[in-house]
TORPA-4810 file (N, C-alpha, C, O; in nm, 3 decimals):
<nodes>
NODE_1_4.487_17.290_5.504_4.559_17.162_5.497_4.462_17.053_5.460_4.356_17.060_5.522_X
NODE_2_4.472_16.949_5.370_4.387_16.877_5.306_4.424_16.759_5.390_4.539_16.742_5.431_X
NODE_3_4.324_16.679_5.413_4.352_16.542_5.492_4.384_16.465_5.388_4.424_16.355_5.427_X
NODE_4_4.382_16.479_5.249_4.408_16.359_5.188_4.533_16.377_5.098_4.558_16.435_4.993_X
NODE_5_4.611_16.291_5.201_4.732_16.320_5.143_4.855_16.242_5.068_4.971_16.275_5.047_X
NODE_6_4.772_16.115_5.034_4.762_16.007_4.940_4.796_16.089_4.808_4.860_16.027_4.724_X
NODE_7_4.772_16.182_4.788_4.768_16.250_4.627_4.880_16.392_4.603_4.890_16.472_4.510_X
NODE_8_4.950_16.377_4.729_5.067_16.485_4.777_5.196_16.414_4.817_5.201_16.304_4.872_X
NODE_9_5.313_16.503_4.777_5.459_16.445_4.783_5.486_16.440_4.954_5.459_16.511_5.051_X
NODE_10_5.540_16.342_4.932_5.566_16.351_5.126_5.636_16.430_5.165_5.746_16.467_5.124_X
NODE_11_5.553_16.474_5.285_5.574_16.579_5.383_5.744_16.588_5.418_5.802_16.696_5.430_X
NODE_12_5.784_16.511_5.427_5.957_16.552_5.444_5.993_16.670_5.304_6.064_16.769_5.320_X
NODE_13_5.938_16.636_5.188_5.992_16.681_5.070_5.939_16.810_5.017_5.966_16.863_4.909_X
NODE_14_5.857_16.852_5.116_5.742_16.977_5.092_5.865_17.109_5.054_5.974_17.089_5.108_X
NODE_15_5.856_17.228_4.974_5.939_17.330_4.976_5.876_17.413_5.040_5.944_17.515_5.038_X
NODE_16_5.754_17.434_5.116_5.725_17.562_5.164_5.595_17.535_5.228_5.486_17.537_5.171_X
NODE_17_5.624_17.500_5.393_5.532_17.427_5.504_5.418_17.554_5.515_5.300_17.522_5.525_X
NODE_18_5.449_17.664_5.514_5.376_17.777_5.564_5.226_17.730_5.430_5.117_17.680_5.457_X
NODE_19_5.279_17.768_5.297_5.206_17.677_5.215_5.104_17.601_5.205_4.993_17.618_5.156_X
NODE_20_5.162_17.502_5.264_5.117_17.367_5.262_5.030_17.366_5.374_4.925_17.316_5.334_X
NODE_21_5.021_17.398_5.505_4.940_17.373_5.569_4.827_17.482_5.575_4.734_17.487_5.655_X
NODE_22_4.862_17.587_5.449_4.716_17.715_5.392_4.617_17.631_5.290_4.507_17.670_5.251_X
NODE_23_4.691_17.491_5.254_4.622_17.465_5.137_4.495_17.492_5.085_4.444_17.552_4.991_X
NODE_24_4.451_17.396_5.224_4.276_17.408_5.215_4.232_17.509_5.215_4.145_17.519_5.128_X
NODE_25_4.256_17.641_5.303_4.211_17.711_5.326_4.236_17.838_5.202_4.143_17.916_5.180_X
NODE_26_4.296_17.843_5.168_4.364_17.928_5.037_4.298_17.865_4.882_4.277_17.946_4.792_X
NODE_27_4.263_17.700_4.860_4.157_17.655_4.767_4.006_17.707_4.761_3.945_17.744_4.661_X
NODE_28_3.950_17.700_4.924_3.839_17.720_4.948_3.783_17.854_4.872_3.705_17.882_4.781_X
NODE_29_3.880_17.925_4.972_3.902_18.079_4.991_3.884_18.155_4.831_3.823_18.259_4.806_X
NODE_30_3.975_18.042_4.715_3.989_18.083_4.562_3.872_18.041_4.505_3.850_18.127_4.420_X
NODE_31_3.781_17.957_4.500_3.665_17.925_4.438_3.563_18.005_4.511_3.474_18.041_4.434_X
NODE_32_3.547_18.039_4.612_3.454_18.179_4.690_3.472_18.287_4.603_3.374_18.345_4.558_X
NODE_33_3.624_18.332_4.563_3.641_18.476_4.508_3.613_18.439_4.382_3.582_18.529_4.303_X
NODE_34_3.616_18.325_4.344_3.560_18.279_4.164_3.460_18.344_4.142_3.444_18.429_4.055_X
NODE_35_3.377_18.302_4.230_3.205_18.271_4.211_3.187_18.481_4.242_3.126_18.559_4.169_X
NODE_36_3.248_18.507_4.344_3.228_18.673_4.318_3.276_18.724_4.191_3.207_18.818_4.151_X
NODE_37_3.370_18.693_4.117_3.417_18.727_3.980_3.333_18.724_3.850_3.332_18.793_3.748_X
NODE_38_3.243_18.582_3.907_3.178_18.561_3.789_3.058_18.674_3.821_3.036_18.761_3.737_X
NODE_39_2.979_18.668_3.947_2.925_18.789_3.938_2.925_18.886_3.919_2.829_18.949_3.874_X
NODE_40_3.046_18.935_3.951_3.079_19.079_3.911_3.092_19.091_3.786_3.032_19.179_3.724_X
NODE_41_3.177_19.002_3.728_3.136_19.030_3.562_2.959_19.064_3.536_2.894_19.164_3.509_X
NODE_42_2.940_18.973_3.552_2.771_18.978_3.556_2.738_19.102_3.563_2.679_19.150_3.466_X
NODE_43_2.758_19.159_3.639_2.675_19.289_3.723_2.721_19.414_3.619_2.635_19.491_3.575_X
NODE_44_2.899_19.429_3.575_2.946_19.463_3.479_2.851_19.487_3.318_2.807_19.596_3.280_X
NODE_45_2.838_19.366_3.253_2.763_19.328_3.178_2.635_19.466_3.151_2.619_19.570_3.088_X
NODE_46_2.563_19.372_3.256_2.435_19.449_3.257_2.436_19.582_3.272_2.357_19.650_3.207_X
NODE_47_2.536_19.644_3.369_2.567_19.776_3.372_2.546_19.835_3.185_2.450_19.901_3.144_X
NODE_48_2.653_19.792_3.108_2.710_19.823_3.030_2.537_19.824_2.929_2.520_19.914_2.847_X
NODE_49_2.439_19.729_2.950_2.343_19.700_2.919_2.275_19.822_2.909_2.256_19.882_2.804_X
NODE_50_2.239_19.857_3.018_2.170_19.972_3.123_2.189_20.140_3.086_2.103_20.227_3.095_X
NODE_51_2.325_20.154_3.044_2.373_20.265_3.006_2.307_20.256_2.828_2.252_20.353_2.776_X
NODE_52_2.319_20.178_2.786_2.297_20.144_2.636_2.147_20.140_2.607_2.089_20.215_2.529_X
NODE_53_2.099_20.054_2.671_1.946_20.096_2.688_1.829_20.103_2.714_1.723_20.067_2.663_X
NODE_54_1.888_20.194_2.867_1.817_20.256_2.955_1.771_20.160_3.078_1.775_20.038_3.097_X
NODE_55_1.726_20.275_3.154_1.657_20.179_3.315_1.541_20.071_3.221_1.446_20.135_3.176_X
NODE_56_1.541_19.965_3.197_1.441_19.909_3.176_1.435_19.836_3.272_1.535_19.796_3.332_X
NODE_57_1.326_19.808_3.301_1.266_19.733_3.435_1.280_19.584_3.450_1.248_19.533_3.557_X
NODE_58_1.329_19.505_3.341_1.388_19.350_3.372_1.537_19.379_3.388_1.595_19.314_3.474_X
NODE_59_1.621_19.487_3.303_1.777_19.500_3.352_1.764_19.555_3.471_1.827_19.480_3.546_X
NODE_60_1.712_19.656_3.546_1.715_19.671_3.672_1.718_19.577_3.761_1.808_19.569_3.844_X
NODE_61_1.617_19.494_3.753_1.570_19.367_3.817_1.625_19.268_3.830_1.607_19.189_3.923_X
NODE_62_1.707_19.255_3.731_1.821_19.174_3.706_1.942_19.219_3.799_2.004_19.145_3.876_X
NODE_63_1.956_19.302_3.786_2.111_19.398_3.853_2.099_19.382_3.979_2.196_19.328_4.033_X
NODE_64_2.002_19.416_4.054_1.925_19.472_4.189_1.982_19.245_4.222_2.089_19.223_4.279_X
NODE_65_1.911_19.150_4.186_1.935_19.054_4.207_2.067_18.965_4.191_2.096_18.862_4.253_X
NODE_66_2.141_19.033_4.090_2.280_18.987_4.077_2.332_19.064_4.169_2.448_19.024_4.167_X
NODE_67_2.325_19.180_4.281_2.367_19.217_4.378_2.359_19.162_4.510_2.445_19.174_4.597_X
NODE_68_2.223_19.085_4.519_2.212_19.041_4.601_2.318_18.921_4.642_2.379_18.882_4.741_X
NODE_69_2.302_18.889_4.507_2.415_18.762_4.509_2.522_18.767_4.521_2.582_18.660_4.529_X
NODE_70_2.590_18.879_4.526_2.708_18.982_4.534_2.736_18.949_4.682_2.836_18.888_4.718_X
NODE_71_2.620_19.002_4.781_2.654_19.042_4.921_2.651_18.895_4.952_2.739_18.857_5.029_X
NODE_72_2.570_18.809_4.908_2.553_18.711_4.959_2.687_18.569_4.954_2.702_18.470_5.025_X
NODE_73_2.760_18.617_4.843_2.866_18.563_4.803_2.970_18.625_4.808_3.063_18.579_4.740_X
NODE_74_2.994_18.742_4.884_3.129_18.826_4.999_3.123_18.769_5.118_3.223_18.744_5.186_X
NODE_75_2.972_18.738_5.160_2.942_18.683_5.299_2.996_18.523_5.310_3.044_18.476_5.413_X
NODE_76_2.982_18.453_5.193_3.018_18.331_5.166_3.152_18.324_5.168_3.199_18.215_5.200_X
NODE_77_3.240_18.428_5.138_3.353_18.457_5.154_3.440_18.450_5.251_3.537_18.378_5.274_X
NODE_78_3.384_18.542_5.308_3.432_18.593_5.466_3.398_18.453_5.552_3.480_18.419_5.637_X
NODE_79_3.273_18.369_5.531_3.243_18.277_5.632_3.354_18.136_5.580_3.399_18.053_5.659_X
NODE_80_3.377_18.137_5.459_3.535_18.067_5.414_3.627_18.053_5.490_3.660_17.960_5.565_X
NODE_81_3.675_18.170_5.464_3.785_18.220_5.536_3.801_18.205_5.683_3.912_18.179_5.731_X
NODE_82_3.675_18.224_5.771_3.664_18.198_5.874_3.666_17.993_5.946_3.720_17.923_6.032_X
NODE_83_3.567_17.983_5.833_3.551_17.792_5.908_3.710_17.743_5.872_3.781_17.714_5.969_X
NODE_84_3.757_17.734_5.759_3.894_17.688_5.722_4.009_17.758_5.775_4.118_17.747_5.720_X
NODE_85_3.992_17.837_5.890_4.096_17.947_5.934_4.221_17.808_5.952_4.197_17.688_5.945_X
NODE_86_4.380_17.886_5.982_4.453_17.776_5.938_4.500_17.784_6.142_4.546_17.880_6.204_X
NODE_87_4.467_17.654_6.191_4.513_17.636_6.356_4.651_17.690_6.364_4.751_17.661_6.299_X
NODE_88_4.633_17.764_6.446_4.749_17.866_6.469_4.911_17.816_6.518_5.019_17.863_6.482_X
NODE_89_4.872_17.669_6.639_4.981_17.588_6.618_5.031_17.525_6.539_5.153_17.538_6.526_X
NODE_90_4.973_17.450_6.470_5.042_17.461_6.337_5.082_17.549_6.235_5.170_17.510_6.158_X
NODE_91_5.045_17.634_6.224_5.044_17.736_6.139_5.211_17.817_6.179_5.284_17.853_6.087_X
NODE_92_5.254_17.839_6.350_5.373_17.828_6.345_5.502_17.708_6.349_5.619_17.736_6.323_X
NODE_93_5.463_17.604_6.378_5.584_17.510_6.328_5.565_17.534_6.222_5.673_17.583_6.189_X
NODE_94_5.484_17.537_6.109_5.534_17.529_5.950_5.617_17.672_5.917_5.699_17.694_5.829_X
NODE_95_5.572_17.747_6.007_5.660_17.865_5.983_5.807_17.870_6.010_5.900_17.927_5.954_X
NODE_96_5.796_17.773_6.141_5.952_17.716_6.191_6.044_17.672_6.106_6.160_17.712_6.102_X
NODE_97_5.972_17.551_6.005_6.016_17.488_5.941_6.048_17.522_5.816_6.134_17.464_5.751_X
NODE_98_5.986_17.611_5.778_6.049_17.681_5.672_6.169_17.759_5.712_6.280_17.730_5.668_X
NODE_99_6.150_17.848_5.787_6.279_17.886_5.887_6.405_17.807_5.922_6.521_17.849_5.923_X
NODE_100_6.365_17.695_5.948_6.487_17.596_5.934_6.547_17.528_5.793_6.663_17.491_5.771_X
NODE_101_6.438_17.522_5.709_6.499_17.501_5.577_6.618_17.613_5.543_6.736_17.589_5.516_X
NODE_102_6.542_17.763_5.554_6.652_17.852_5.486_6.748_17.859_5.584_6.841_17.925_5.539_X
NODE_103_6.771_17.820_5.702_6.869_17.837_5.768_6.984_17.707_5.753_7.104_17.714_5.780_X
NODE_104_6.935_17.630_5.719_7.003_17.521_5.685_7.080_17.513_5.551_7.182_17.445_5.538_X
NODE_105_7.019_17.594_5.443_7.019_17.622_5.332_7.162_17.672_5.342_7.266_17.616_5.307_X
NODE_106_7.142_17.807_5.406_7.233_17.907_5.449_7.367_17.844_5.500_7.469_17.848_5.431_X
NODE_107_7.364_17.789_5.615_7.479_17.723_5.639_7.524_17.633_5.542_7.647_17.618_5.544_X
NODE_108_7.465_17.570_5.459_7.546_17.459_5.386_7.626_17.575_5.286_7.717_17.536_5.214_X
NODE_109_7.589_17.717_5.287_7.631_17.780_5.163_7.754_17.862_5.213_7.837_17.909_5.136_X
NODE_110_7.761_17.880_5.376_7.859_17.939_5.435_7.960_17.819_5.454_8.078_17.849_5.466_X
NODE_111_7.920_17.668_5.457_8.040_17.620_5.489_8.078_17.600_5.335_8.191_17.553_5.331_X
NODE_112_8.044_17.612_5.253_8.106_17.585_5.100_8.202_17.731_5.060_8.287_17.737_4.971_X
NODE_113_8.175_17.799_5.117_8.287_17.973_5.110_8.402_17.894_5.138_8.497_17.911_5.062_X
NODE_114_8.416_17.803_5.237_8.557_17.821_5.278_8.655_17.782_5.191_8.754_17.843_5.154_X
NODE_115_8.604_17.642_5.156_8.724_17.583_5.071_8.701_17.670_4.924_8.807_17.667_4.861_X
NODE_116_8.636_17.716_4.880_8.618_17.858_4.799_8.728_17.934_4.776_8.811_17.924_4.686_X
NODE_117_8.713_18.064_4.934_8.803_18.108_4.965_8.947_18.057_4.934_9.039_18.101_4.865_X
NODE_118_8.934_17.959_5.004_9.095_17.852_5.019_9.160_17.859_4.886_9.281_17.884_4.878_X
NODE_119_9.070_17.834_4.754_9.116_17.773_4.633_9.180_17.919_4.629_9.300_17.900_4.648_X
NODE_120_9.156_18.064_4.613_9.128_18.145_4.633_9.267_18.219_4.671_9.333_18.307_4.615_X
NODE_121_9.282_18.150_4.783_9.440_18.199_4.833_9.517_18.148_4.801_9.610_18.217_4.760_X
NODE_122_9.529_18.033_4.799_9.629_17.933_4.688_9.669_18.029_4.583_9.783_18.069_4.563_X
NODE_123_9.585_18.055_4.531_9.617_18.135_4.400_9.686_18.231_4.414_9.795_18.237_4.356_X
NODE_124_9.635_18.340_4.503_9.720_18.427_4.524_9.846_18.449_4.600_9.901_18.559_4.595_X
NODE_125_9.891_18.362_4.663_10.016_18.294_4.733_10.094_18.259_4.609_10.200_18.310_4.571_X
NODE_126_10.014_18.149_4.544_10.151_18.114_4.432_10.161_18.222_4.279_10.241_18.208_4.186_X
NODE_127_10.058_18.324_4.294_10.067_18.427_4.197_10.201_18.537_4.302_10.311_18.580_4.268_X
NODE_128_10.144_18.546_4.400_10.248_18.636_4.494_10.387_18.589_4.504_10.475_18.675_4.501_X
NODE_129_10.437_18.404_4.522_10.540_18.345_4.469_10.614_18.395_4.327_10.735_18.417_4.317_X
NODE_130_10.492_18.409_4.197_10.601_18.422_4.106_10.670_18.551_4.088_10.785_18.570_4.047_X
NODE_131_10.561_18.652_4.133_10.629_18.766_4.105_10.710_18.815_4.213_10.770_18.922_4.209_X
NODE_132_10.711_18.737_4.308_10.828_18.749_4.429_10.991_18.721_4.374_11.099_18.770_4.406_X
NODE_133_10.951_18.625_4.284_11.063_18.562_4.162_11.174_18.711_4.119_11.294_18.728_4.144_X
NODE_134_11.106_18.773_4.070_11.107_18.879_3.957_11.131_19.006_4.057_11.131_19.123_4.019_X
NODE_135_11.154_18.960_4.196_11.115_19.118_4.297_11.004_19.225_4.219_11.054_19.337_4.204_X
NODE_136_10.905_19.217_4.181_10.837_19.317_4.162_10.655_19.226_4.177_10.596_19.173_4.083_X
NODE_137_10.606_19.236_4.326_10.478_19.146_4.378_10.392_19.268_4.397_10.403_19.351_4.487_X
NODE_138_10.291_19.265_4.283_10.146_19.388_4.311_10.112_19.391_4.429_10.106_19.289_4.497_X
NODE_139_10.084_19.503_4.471_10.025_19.495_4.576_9.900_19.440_4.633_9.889_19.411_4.752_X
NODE_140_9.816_19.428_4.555_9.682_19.395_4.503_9.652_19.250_4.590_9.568_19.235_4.678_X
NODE_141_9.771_19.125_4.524_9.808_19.041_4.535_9.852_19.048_4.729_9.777_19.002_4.816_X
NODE_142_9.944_19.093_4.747_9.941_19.024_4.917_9.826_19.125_4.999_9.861_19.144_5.116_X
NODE_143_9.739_19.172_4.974_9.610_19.279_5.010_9.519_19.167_4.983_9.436_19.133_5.067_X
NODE_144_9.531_19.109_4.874_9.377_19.052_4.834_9.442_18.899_4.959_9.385_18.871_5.064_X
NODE_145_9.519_18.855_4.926_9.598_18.708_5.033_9.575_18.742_5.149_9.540_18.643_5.213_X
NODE_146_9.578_18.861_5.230_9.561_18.904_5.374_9.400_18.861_5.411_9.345_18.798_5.502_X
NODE_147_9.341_18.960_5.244_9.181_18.937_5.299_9.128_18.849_5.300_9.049_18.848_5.395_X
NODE_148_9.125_18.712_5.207_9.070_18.621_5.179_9.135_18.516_5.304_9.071_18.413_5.325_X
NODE_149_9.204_18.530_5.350_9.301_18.476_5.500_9.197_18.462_5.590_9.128_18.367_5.626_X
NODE_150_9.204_18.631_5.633_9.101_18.637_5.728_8.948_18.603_5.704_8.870_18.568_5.793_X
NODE_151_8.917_18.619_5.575_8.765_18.579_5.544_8.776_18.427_5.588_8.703_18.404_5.685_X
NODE_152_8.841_18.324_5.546_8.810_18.216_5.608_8.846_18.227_5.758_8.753_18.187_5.828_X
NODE_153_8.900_18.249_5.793_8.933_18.259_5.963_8.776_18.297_6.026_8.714_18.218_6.096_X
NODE_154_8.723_18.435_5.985_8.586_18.445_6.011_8.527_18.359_6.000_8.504_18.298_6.104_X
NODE_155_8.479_18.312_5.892_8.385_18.217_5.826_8.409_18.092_5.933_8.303_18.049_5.979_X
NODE_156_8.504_18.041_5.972_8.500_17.930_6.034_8.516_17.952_6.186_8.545_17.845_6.238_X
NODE_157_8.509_18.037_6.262_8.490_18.121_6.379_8.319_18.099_6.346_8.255_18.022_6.418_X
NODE_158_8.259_18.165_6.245_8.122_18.189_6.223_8.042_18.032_6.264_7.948_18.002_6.338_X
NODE_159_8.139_17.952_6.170_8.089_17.780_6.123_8.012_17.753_6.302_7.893_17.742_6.331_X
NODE_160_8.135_17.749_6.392_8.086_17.664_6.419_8.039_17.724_6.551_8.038_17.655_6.653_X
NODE_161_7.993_17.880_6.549_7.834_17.878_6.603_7.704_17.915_6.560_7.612_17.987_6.599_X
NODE_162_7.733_17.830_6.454_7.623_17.868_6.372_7.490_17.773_6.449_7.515_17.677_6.522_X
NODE_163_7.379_17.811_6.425_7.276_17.736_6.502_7.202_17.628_6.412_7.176_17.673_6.300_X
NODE_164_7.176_17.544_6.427_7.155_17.407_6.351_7.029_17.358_6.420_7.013_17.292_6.523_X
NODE_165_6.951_17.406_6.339_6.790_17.350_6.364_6.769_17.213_6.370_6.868_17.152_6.332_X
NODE_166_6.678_17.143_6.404_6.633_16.988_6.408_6.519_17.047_6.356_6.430_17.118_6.402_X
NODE_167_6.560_16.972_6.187_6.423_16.965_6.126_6.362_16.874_6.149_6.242_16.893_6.170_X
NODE_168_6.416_16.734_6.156_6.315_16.583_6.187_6.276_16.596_6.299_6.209_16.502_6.342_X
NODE_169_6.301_16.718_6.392_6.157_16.722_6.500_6.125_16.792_6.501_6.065_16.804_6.607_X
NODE_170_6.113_16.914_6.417_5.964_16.990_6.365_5.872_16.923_6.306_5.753_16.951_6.316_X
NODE_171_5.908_16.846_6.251_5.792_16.748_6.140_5.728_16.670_6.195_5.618_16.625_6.163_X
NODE_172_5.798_16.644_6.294_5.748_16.523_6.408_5.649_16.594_6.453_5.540_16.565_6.405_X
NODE_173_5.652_16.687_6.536_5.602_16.804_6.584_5.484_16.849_6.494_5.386_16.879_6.562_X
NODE_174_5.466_16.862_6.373_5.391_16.925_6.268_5.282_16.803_6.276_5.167_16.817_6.317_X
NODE_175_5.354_16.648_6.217_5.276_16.551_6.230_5.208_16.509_6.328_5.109_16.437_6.311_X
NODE_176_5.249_16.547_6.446_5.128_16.547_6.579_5.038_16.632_6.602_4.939_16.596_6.666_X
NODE_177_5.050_16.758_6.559_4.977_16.882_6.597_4.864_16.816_6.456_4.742_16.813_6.476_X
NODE_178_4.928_16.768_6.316_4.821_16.716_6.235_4.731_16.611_6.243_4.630_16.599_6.174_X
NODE_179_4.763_16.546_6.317_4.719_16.442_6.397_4.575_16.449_6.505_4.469_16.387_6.516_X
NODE_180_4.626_16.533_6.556_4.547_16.602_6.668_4.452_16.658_6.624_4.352_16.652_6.696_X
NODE_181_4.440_16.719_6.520_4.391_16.791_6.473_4.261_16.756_6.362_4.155_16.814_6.339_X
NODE_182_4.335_16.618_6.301_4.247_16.524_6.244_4.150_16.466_6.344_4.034_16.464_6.306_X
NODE_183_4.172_16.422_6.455_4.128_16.361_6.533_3.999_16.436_6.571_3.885_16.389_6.562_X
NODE_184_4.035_16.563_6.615_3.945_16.666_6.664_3.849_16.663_6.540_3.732_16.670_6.577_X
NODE_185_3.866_16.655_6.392_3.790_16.731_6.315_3.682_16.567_6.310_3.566_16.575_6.271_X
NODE_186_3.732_16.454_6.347_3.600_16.369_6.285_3.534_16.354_6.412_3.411_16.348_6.399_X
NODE_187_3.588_16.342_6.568_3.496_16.375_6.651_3.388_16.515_6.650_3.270_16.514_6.688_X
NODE_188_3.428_16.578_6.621_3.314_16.661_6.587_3.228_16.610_6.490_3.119_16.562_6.520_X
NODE_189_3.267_16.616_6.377_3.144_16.535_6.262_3.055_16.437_6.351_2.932_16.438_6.354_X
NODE_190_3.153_16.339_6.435_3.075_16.202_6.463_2.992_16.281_6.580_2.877_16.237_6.592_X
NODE_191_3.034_16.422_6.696_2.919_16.453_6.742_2.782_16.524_6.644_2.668_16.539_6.690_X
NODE_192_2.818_16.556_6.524_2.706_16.614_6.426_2.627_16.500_6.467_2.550_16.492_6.563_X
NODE_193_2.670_16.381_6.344_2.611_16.246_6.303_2.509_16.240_6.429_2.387_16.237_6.417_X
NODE_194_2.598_16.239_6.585_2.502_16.170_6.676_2.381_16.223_6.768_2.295_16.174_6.842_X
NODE_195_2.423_16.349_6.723_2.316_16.493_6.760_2.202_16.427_6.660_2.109_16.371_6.718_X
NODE_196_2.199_16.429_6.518_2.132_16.433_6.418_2.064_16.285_6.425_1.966_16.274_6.351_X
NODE_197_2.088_16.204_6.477_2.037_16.058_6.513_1.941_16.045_6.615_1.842_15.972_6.614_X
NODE_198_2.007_16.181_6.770_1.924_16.146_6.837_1.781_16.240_6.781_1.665_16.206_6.806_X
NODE_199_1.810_16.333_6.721_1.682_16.405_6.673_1.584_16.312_6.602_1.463_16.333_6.611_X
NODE_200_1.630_16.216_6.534_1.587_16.158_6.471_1.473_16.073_6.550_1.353_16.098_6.537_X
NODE_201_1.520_15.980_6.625_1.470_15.906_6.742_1.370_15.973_6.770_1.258_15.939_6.731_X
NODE_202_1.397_16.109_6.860_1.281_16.154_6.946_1.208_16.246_6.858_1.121_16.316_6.908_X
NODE_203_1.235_16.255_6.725_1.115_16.266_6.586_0.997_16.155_6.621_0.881_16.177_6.655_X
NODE_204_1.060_16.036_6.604_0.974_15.913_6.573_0.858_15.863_6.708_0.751_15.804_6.694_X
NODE_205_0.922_15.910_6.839_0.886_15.869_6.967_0.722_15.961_6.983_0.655_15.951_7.086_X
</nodes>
């Protein structure tokens, strides 16, 4: 999650919190595996060198050292991944909140079936009317009117226990845990700074 968020759409408008609060850690994480890519090409390379012609003792030397840089930049990796790990309370409200998006999603799409449905039976009521006209009504027709009946009957049995998340207090919720969290990260720095000051001092003393 990036503190600067001057240069990002506001947080109400985010599509995918889980995301968003990996940011940092998923940027970091991608320029670590860069820098192994570019080595490995590297190492590639020279391989291809090596086979072509022969152990010579600067391509060895070379290889043997672009390996090093190898382990040394998996390690850089792994220690990524680790300092930027994503705080776990947050890490589930955004999960919440995505959870409540699609659930919210969901219901707006179950209450739009009904009047759906509805248009639905209309039709087949006044299709079942005409050929009621004529005594000869498909069967199809008062089968399909029975089902689409009861589908809204369900559907609105369903409506209204459906469970209805409070997203504006997950966010609330998200924005405090981010909060907190900011807070924590410059008191630490400012204990670096004041560790590193007093060393300084009793350098000079």
């Amino acid at each position: 999650m990036k503190s600067n968020k001057s240069k990002q759409a506001p947080i109400e408008q985010i599509t995918n919190y889980t995301a968003y609060v990996s940011q940092e850690l998923n940027d970091k994480v991608s320029i670590a595996k860069q820098k192994e890519a570019v080595i490995e090409a590297a190492i590639q390379d020279v391989t291809i060198a090596i086979k072509e012609l022969g152990d010579r003792g600067d391509l060895v030397r070379v290889i043997n050292e672009l390996r090093e840089k190898q382990m040394v930049a998996q390690k850089e990796t792994v220690m990524t991944a680790l300092d930027f790990k994503v705080d776990l309370e947050l890490s589930i409200i955004a999960k919440q909140i995505d959870q409540a998006d699609a659930r919210i999603k969901g219901n707006n799409l179950m209450v739009a079936l009904v009047p759906s449905y509805s248009r639905i039976t209309s039709q087949l009521q006044e299709l079942g009317g005409i050929y009621q006209g004529i005594g000869d009504v498909p069967y199809s027709l008062t089968a399909a009117a029975h089902m689409t009946t009861s589908i809204i009957r369900t559907l609105e049995a369903d409506i209204q226990n459906l469970h209805r998340p409070n997203k504006v207090l997950l966010i609330k919720k998200l924005h405090e845990r981010m909060d907190i969290l900011e807070a924590l990260k410059i008191k630490a720095k400012k204990g670096v700074y004041e560790e590193k000051y007093t060393e300084l001092i009793q350098s000079k003393e």
